[in-house]
N, CA and C atoms as an extended XYZ file, in Angstrom:
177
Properties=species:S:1:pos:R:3:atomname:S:1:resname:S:1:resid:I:1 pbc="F F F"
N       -10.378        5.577      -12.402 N   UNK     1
C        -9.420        6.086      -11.445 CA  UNK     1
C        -9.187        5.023      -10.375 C   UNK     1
N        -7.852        4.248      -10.487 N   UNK     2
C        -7.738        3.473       -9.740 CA  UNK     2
C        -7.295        3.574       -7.945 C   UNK     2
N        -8.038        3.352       -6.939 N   UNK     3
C        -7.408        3.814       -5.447 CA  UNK     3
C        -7.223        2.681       -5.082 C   UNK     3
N        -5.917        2.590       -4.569 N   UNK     4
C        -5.143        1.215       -4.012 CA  UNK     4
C        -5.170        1.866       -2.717 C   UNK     4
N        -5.280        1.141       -1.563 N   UNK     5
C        -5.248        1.503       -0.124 CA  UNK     5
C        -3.868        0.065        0.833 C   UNK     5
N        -3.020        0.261        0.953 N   UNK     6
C        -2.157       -0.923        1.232 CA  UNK     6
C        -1.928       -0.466        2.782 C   UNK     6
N        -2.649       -1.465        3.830 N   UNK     7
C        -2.542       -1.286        5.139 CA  UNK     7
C        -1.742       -2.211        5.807 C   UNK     7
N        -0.342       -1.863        6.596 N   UNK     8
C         0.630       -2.706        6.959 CA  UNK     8
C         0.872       -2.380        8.237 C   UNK     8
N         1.448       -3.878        9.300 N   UNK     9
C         2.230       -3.406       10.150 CA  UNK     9
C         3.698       -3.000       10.031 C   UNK     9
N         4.071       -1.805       10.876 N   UNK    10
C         5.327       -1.041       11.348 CA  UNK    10
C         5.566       -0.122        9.916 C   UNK    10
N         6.731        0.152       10.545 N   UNK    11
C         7.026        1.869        9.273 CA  UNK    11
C         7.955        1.127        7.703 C   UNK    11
N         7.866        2.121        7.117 N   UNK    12
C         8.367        1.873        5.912 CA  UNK    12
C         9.360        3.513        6.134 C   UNK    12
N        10.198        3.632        5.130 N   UNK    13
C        11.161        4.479        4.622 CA  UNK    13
C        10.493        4.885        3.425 C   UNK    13
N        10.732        6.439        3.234 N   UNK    14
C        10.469        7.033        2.262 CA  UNK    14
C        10.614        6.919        0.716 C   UNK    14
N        12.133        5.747        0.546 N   UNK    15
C        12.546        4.917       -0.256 CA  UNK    15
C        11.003        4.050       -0.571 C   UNK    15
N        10.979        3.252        0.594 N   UNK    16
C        10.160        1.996        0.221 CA  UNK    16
C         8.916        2.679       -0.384 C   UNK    16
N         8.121        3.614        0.323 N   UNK    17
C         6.955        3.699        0.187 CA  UNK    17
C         7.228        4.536       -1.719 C   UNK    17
N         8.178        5.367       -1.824 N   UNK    18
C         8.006        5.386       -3.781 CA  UNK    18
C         8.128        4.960       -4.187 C   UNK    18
N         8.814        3.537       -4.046 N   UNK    19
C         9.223        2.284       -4.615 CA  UNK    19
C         7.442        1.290       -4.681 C   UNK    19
N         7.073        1.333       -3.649 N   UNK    20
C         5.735        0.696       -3.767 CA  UNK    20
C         4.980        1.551       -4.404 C   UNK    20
N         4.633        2.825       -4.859 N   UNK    21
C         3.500        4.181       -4.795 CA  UNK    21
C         3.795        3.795       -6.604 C   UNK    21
N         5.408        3.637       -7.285 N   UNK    22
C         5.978        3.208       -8.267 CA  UNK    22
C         5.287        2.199       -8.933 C   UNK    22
N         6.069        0.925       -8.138 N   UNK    23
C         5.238       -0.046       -9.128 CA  UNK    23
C         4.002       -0.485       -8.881 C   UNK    23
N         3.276       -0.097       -7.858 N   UNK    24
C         1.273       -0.562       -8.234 CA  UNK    24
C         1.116        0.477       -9.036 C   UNK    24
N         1.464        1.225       -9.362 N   UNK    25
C         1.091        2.040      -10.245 CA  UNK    25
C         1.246        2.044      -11.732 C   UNK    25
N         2.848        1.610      -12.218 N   UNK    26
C         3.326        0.533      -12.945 CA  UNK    26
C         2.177       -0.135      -13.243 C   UNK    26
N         1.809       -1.166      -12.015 N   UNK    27
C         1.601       -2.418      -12.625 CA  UNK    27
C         0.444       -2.690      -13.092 C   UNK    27
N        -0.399       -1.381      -12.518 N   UNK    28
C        -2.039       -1.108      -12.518 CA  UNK    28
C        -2.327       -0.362      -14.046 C   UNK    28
N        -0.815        0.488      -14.724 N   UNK    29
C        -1.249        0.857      -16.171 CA  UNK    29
C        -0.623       -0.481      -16.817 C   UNK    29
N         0.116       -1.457      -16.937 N   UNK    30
C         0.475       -2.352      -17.737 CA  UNK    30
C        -0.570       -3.069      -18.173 C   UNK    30
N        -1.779       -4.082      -16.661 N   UNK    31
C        -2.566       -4.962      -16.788 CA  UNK    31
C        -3.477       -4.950      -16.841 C   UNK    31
N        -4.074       -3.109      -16.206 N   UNK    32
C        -5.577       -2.706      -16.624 CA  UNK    32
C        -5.463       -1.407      -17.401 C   UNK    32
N        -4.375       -1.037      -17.954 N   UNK    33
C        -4.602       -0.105      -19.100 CA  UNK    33
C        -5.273        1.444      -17.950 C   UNK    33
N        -4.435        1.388      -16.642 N   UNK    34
C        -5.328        3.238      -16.293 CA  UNK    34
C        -3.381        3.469      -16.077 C   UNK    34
N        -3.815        4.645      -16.458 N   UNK    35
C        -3.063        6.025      -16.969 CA  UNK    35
C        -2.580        5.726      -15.381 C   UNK    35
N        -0.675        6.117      -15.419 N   UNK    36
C        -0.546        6.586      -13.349 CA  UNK    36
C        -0.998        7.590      -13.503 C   UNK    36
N        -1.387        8.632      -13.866 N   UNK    37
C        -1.332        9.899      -13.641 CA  UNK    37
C        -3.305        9.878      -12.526 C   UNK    37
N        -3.675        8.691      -12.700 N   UNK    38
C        -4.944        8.836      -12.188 CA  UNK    38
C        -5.116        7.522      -11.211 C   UNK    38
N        -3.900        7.308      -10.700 N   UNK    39
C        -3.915        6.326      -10.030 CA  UNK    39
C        -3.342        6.906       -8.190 C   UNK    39
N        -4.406        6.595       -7.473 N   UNK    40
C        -3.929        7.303       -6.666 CA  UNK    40
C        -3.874        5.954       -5.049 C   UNK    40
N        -3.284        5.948       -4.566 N   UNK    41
C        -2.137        4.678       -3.339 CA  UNK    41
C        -2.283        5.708       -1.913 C   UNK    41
N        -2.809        4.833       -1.188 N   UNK    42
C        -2.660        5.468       -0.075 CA  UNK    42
C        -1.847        4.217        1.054 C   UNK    42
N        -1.033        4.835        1.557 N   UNK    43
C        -0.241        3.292        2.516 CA  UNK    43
C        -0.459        4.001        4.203 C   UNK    43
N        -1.001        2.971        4.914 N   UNK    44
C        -0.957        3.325        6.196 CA  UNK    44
C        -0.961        2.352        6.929 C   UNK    44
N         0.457        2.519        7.758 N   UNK    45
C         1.395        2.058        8.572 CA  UNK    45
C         0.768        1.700       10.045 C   UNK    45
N         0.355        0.891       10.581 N   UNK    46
C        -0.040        0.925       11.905 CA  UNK    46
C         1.120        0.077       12.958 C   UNK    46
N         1.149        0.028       13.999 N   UNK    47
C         1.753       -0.979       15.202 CA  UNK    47
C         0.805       -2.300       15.262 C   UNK    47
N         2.327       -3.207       15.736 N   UNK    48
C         1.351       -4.648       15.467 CA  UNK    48
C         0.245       -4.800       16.515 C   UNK    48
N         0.198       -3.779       17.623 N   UNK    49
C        -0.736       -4.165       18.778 CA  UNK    49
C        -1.853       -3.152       18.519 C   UNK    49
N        -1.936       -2.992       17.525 N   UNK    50
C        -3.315       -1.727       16.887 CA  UNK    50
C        -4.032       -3.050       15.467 C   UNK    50
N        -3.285       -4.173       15.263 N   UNK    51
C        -3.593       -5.390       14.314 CA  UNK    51
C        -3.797       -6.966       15.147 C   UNK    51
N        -4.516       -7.533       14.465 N   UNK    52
C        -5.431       -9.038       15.069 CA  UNK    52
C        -5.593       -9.655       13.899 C   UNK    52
N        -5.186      -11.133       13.994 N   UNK    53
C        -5.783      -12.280       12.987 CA  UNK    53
C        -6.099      -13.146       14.126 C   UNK    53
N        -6.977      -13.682       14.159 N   UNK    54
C        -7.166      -15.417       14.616 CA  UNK    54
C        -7.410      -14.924       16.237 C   UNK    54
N        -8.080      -13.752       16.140 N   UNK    55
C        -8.570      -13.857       17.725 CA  UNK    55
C        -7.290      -12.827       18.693 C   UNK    55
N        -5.957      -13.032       17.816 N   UNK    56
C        -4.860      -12.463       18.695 CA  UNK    56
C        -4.153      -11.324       18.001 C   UNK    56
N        -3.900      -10.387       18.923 N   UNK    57
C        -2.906       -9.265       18.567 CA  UNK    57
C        -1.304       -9.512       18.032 C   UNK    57
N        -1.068       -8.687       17.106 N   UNK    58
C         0.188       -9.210       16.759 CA  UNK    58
C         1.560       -8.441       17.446 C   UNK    58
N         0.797       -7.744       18.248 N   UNK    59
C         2.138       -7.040       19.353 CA  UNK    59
C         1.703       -7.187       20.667 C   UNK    59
């Protein structure tokens, strides 16, 4: 049972996020052979001033 967790800054559209929920899911039965039906994606959206690389905030 594959769990993909994809953590990004700012929002996505309801479009985008079935479009992504779509193909890792896709792409996760093509190259490792699991079923979507047991593939389960969680996406969560944060603000860039809740995110940090290199010491600095990105908002």
């Amino acid at each position: 049972m594959p769990y993909v967790n994809l953590k990004l800054i700012g929002k996505l559209t309801k479009k985008q996020k079935e479009d992504i929920a779509a193909q890792f899911s896709d792409t996760l039965e093509k190259v490792a052979n699991k079923p979507k039906e047991y593939t389960y994606i969680v996406i969560e959206e944060t603000s860039a001033e809740n995110w940090a690389c290199g010491g600095k905030l990105f908002g």
